[in-house]
C-alpha positions in Angstrom: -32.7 -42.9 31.6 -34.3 -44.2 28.5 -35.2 -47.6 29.5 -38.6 -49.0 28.6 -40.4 -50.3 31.0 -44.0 -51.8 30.0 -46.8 -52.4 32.8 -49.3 -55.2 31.9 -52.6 -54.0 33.7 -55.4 -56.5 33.3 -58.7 -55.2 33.6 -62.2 -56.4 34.7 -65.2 -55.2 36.5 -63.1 -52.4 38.3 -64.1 -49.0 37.4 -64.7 -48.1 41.2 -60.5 -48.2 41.1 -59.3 -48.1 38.2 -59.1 -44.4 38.0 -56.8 -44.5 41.1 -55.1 -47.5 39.5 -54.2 -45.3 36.2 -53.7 -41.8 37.8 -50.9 -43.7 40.0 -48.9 -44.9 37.0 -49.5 -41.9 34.7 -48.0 -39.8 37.7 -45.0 -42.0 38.0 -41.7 -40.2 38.3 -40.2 -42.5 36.0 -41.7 -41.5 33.0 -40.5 -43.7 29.9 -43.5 -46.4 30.4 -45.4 -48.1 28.5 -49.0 -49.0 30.1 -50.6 -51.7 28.7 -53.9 -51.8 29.7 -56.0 -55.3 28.6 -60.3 -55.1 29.3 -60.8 -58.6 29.9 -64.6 -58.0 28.5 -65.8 -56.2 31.2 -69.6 -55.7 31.9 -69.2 -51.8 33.6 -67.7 -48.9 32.5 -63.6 -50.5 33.2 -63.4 -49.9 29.0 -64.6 -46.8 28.3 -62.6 -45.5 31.6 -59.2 -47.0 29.9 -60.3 -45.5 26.5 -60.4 -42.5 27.9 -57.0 -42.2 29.7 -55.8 -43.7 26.4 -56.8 -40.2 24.6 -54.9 -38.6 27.5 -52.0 -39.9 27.1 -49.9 -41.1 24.2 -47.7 -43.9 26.7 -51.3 -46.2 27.4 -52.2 -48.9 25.1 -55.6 -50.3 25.2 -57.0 -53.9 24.4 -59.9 -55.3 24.5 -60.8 -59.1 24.6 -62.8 -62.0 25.6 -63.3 -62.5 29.2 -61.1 -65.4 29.9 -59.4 -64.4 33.4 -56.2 -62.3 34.6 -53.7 -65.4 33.3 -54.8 -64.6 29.1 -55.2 -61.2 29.8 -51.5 -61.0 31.3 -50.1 -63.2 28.6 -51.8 -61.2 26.0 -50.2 -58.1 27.5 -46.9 -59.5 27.3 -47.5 -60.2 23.7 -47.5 -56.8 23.2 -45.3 -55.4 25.5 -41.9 -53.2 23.8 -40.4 -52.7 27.7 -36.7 -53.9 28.3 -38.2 -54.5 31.6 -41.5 -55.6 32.5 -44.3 -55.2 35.4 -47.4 -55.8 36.6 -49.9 -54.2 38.6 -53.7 -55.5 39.1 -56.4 -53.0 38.1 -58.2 -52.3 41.7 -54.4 -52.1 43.6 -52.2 -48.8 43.2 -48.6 -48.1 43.4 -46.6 -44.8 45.2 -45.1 -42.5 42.8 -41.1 -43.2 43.1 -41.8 -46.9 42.5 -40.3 -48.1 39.0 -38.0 -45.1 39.4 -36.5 -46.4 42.1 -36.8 -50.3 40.8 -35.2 -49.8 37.2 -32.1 -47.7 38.9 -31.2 -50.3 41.3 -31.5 -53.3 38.7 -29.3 -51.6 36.5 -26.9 -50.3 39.2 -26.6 -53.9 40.1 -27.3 -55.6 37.1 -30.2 -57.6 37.8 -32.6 -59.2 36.0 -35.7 -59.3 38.9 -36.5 -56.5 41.6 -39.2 -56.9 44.0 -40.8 -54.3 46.3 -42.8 -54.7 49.5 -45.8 -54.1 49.8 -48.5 -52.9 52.3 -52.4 -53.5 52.3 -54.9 -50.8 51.2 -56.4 -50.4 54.7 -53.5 -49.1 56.3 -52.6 -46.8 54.1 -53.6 -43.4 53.6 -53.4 -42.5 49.9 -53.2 -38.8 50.3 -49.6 -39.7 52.7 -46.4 -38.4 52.3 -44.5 -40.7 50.4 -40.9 -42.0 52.1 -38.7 -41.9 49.1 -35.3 -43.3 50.9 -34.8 -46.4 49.1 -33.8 -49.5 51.6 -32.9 -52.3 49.3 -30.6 -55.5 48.9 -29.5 -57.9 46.9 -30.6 -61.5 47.6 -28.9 -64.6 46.5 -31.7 -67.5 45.5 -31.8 -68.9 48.4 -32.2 -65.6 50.9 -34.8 -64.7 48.0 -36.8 -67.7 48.5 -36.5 -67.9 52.0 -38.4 -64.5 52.5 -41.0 -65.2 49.3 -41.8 -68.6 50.8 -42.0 -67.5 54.7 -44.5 -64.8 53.7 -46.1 -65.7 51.0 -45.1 -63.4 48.4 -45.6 -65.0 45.2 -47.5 -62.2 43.6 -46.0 -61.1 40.4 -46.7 -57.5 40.8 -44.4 -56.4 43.3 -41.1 -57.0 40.9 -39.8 -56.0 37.7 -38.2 -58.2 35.1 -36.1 -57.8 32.0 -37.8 -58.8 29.0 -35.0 -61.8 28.2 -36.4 -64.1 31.2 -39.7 -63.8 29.8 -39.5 -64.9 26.9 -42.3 -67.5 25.6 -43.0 -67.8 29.7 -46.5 -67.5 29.7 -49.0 -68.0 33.0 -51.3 -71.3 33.2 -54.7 -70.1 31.8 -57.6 -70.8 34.3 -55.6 -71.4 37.2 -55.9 -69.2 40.4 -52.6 -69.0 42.2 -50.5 -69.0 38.9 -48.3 -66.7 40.3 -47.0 -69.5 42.5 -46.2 -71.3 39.1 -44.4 -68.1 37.5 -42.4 -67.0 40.5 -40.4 -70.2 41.0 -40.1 -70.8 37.9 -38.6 -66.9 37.3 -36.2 -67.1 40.6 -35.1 -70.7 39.2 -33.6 -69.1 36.4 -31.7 -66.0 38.0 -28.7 -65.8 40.5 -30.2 -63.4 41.8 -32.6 -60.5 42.6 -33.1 -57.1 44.4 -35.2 -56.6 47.4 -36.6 -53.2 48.5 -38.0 -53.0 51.8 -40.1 -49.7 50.8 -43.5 -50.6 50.3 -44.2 -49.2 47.0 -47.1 -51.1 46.1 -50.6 -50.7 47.4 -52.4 -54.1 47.7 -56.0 -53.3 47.7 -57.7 -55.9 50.2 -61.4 -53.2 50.4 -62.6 -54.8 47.0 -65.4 -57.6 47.8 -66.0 -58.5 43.8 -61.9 -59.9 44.2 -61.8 -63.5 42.7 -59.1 -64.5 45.6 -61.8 -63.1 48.1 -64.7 -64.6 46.6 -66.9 -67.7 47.5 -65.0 -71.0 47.5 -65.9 -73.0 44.2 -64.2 -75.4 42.0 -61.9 -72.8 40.3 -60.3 -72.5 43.7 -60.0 -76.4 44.1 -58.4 -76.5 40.9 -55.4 -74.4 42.6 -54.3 -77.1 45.1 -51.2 -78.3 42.9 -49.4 -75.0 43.6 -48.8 -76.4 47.0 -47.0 -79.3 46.2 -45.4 -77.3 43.2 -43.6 -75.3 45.5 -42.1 -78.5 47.5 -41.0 -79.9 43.9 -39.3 -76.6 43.1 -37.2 -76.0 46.0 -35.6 -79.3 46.8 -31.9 -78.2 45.3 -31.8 -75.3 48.0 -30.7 -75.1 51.4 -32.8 -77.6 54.2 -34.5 -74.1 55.8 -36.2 -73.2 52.4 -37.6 -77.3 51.9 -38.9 -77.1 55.4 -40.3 -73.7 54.9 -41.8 -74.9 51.7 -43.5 -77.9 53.3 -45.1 -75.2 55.8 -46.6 -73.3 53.3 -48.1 -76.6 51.0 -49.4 -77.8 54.4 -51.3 -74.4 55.4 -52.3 -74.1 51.9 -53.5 -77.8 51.4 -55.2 -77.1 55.1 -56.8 -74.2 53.8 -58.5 -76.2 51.0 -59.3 -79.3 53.2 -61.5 -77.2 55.7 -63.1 -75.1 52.7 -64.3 -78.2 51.5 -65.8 -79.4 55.0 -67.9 -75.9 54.6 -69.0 -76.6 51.0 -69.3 -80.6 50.8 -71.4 -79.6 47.6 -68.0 -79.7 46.0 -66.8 -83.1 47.4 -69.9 -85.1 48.3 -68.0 -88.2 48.2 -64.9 -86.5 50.0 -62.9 -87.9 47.2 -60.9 -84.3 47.0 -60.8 -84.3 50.9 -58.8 -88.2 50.9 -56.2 -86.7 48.2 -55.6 -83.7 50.4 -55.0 -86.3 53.4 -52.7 -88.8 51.1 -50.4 -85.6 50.3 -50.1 -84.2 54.1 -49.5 -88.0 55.1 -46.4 -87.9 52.7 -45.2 -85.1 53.8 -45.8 -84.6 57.2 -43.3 -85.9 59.8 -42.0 -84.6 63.6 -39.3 -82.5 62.2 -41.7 -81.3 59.9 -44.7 -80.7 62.3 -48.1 -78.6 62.3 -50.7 -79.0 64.2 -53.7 -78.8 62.1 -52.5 -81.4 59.5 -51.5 -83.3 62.7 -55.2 -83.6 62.8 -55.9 -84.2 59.6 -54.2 -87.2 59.6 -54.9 -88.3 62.7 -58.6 -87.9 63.2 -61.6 -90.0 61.6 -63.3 -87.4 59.1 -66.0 -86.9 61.3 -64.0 -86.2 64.5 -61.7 -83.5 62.4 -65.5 -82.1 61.1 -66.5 -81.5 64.9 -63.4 -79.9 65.8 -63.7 -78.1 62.6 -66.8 -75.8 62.8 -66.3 -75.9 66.9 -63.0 -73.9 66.5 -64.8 -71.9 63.8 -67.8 -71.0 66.9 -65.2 -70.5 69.2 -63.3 -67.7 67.2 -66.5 -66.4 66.3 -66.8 -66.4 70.1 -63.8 -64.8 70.8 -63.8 -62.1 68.1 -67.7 -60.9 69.5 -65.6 -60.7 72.7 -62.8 -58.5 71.7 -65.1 -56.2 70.1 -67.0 -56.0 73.3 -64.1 -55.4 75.3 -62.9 -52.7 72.5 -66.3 -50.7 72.7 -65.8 -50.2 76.2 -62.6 -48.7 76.3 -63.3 -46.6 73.8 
């Protein structure tokens, strides 16, 4: 097959994975690629590492830029991406060897213009495995697609492929964490549908501390929250099960921010962000549309939800000293 397929790589701080990350893609059995890799001005040894793979191996492209975060260097990729089809993979993750060969054949068998893979996370994997190369894999209409992405929080844009066409001039918000919230509606808003693999061809790596999305809280994460509501805005022409399910996810999401806040009130000292964060569960929320901790939210005086707050935290802390004990003696 002599499909292009491009793979937007961008690059910072990682040259403790980025070997694996390359090797894995060079060593693809689907060999017409073209791997873009873009060094977000990197302060280790991430450039001269893709340099040198570059002198390898005539398929690699390297750029390098200004730091300015994975949303510029992924739109600058696509700039220069060639690929009839087009994926991503981030630079400390790592993908299985039959991935895009098994990806590009089933969109084309099926004429599709989006195939997603599972995924599985770095510390349950064994990179030296066997790989399982029988391919399980469907096609989804929009709705059984969004149902699934939704329920399990699988927005990420690096487990699919997409033909260049629905692409075009769609760019990802600069400076915005959870952009791929944005980009993935958006993409499955425009199709009929896509192909689902249930193979987990991509490696997620969750073992990488320096990881933006596992990183202190801070501002940058605040200025995320509208991806919550975006997904409610988005998926009010589908099917009752997919609004409901996207009211779950703004309302753990939103929850996630509210009680981040309580644990860094250097960010909110007025509690200004935390009142907007109550205003939006309050016009959602409802009994058919229940959860528990937003129950609270908008229930409890501030300083009520506070105690509960960093008491639940103790207990879990509690509980998880407990297990461990109770896992030490068995073992």
């Amino acid at each position: 097959m002599d499909i292009l397929i491009s793979i937007i790589i961008p690059v910072y701080n990682v040259e403790a994975y980025l070997d694996r990350c390359i090797k894995s893609l060079i060593n693809q059995t689907y060999k017409n690629l073209e791997i873009i890799l873009v060094n977000d001005g990197s302060k280790d040894n991430s450039g001269l590492i893709c340099d040198s793979y570059a002198r390898k191996d005539n398929r690699i492209e390297v750029y390098h830029i200004e730091n300015g975060g994975s949303s510029i260097a992924r739109n600058f990729g696509l700039k220069k991406s060639h690929g009839e089809y087009i994926g991503f993979v981030d630079s400390d993750d790592w993908v299985k060897p039959e991935m895009f060969e098994q990806l590009i054949n089933f969109a084309i068998k099926n004429n599709l213009k989006v195939v997603e893979t599972s995924s599985v996370h770095s510390h349950l994997i064994n990179e030296n495995t066997d790989n399982n190369i029988s391919a399980i894999a469907k096609v989804e209409d929009k709705n059984a697609a969004l149902k699934r992405i939704i329920k399990n929080k699988r927005f990420a844009v690096w487990r699919r492929i997409y033909h260049h066409s629905i692409l075009q001039d769609r760019y990802f918000i600069e400076g915005v964490l959870h952009q791929d919230v944005y980009y993935t509606l958006d993409i499955i808003n425009d199709v009929s549908k896509i192909g689902y693999f249930e193979n987990q061809h991509y490696v997620y790596n969750v073992q990488n501390p320096t990881s933006v999305i596992r990183s202190d809280y801070s501002i940058k994460k605040l200025n995320s929250i509208n991806a919550g509501e975006y997904v409610i805005f988005n998926t009010i022409q589908y099917s009752n099960d997919v609004q409901d399910l996207a009211k779950q996810f703004m309302f753990e999401f939103l929850t996630h921010h509210y009680d981040a806040l309580y644990f860094n009130t250097f960010l909110d000292k007025d509690g200004t962000h935390r009142s907007k964060i109550r205003n939006t569960i309050k016009k959602y929320h409802s009994s058919k549309n229940f959860n528990f901790y937003c129950f609270l939210i908008i229930t409890l005086p501030p300083l009520l939800y506070k105690i509960f707050l960093f008491t639940n935290k103790k207990r879990i802390k509690i509980q998880s000293q407990f297990s461990q004990i109770c896992r030490n003696v068995q073992s």
